[in-house]
C-alpha positions in Angstrom: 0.0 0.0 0.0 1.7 3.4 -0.8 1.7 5.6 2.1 2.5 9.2 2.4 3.6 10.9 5.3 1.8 14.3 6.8 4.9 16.3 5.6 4.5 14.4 1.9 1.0 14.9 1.6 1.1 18.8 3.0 3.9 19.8 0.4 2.1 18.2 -2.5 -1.4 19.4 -1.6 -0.4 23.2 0.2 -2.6 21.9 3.2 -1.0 22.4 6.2 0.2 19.9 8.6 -1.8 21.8 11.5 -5.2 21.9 8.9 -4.9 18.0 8.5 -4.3 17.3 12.2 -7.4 19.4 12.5 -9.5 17.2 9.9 -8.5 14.4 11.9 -9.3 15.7 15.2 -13.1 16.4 14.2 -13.0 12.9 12.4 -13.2 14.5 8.4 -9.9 13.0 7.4 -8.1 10.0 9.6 -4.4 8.5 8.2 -5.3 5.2 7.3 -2.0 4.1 9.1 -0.7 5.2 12.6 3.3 3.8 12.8 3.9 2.8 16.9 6.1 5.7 16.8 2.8 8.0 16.4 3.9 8.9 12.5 0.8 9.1 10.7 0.6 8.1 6.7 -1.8 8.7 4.3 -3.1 6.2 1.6 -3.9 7.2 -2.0 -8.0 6.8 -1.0 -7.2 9.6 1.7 -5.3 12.1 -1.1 -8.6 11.5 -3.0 -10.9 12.6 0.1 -8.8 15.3 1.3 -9.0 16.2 -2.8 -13.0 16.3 -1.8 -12.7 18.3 0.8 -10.5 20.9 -0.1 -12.6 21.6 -3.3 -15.9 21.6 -1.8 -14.6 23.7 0.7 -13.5 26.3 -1.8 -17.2 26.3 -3.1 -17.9 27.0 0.4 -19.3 24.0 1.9 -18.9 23.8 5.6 -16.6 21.3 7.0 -19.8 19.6 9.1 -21.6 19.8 5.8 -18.7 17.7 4.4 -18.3 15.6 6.8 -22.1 14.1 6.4 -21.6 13.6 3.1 -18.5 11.6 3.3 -20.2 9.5 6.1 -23.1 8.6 3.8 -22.7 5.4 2.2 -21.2 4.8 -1.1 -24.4 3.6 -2.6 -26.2 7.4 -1.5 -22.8 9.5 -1.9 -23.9 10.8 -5.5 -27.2 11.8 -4.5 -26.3 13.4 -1.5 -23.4 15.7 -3.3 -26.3 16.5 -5.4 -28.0 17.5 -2.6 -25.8 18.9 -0.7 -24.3 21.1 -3.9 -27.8 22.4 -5.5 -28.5 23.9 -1.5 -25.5 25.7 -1.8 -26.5 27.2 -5.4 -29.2 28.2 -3.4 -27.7 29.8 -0.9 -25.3 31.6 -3.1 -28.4 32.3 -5.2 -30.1 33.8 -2.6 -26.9 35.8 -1.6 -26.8 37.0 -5.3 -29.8 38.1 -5.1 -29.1 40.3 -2.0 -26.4 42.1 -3.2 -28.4 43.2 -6.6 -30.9 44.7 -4.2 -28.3 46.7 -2.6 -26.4 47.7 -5.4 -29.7 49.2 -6.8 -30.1 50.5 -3.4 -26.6 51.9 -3.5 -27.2 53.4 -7.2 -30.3 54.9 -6.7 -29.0 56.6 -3.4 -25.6 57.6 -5.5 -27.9 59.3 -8.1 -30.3 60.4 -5.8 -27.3 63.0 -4.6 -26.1 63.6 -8.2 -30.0 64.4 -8.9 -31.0 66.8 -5.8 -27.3 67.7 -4.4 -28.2 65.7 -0.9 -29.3 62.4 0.5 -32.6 62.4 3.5 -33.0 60.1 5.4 -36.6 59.6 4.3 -35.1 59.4 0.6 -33.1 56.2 1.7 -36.5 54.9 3.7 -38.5 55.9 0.2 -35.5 53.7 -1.7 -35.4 50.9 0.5 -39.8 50.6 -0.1 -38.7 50.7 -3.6 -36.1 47.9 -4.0 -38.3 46.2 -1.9 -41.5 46.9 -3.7 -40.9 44.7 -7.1 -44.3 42.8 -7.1 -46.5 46.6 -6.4 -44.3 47.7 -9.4 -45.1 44.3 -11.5 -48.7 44.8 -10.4 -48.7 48.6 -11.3 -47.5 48.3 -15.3 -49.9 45.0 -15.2 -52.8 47.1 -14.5 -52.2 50.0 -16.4 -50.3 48.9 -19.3 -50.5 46.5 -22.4 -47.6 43.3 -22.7 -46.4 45.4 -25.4 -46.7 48.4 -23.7 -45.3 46.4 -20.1 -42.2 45.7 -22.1 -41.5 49.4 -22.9 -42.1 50.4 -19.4 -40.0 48.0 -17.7 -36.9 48.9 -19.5 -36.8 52.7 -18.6 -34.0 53.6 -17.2 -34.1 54.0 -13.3 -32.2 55.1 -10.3 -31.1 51.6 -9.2 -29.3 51.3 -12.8 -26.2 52.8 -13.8 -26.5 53.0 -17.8 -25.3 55.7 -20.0 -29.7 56.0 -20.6 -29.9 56.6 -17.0 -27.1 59.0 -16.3 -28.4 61.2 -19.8 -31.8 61.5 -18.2 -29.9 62.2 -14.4 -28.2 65.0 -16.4 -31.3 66.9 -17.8 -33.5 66.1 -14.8 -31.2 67.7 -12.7 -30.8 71.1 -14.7 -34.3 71.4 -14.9 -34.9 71.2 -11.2 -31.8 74.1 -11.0 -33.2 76.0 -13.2 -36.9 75.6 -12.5 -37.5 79.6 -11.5 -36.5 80.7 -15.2 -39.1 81.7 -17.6 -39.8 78.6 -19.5 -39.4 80.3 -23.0 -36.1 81.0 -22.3 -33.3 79.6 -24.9 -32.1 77.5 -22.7 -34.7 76.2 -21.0 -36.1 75.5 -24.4 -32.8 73.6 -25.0 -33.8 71.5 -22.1 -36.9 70.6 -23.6 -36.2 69.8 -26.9 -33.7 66.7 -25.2 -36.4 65.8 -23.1 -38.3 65.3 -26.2 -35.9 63.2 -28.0 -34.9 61.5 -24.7 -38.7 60.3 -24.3 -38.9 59.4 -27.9 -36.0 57.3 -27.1 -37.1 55.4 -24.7 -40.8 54.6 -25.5 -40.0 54.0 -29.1 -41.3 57.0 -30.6 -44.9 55.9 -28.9 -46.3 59.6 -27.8 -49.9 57.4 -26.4 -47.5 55.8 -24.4 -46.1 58.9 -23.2 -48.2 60.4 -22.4 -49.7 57.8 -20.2 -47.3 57.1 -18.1 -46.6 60.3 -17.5 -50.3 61.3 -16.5 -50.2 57.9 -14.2 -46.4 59.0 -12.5 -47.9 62.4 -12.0 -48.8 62.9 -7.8 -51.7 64.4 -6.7 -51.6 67.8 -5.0 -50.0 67.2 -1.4 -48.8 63.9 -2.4 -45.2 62.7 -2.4 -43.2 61.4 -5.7 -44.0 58.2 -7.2 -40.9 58.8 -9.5 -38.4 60.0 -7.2 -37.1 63.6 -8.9 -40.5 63.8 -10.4 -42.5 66.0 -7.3 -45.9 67.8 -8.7 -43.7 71.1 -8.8 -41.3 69.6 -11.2 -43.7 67.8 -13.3 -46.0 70.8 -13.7 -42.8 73.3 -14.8 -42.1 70.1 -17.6 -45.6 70.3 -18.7 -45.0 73.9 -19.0 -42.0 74.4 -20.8 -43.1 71.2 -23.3 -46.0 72.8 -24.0 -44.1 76.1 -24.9 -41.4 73.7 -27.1 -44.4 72.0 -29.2 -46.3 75.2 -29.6 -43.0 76.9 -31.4 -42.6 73.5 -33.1 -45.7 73.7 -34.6 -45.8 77.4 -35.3 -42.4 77.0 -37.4 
């Protein structure tokens, strides 16, 4: 039978000597043979589990986890490494998923500043009800909207994204809400206007309907907070204003 000493087997495998003393203390990984004067060896069936153990590790099994697997007879090892692997894509799934939620948390609080010049702490409450709000948002486009029309409205760009679409709509937002005491036939306010236009054209695929819809179902009541954060009643109502002024010099041309 070969046999390979702890040394041998720590220099070939980078585990240490203290790590497989430790396997063998909790019972993961015993030397098949002890020597009388206390030497322990390692056959090639123990290089294979210790092989087992160190991988699944990496993937971030738990050593107990381990452990019950390689108990399991040889007849149920397959189906319990099945097992034992799809709850850890799970878990990692599930972690995944977390961090998405608060990356789009992060985002929308990172343009949030960009887009006002602070962060409240009601705004992160308000973006916290949103990330956390996907099925009222599902429901809310189901209700209102067409599938063709659902498809349009759920790729908008948002806060929680961080695409060139969402930055170029960050960027014109937020002029308008600086500049929102200027006349609204001013050149430059007109300016603003005419990207909003082509911005919205954009993004609903040259469907003014559409538009126009959403726009009339975003819009708050009077005394009611945002339902498109950035887009309050006063802002809303000084974009109706200076579109109306753009399209009436449109058509007048």
């Amino acid at each position: 039978m070969d046999k390979y000493s702890i040394g041998e087997i720590s220099k070939e495998t980078n585990v240490t000597t203290r790590t497989l003393r430790y396997y063998e203390e909790i019972g993961l990984l015993k030397p098949s043979y002890v020597a009388e004067s206390g030497y322990r060896y390692y056959s090639k069936d123990d290089v294979i589990t210790l092989q087992q153990i160190t991988t699944f590790k990496k993937l971030g099994f738990k050593l107990s986890e381990i452990k019950k697997v390689l108990k399991e007879e040889k007849g149920n090892s397959e189906e319990r490494w099945k097992s034992a692997i799809q709850n850890e894509i799970q878990t990692i799934q599930a972690e995944v998923k977390r961090l998405q939620d608060l990356e789009k948390l992060l985002y929308t609080a990172f343009h949030s500043i960009e887009l006002t010049g602070e962060l409240k702490t009601e705004d992160l409450m308000l973006f916290i009800k949103s990330v956390q709000g996907i099925e009222q948002r599902e429901n809310f486009r189901q209700k209102y909207f067409t599938e063709e029309e659902q498809k349009v409205i759920e790729d908008l760009p948002t806060l929680e994204e961080n695409d060139e679409r969402t930055k170029e709509w960050l960027q014109v937002l937020r002029e308008i809400r600086q500049r929102i005491n200027e006349p609204v036939d001013s050149p430059e306010i007109q300016k603003l206007a005419e990207r909003v236009v082509a911005f919205s054209m954009h993004v609903f695929h040259e469907d003014e309907q559409l538009i126009n819809k959403y726009w009339d179902l975003i819009k708050p009541e009077e005394g009611e907070i945002a339902r498109v954060y950035g887009l309050d009643l006063e802002t809303m109502n000084y974009i109706e204003k200076m579109m109306d002024c753009y399209l009436k010099k449109e058509k007048g041309k």
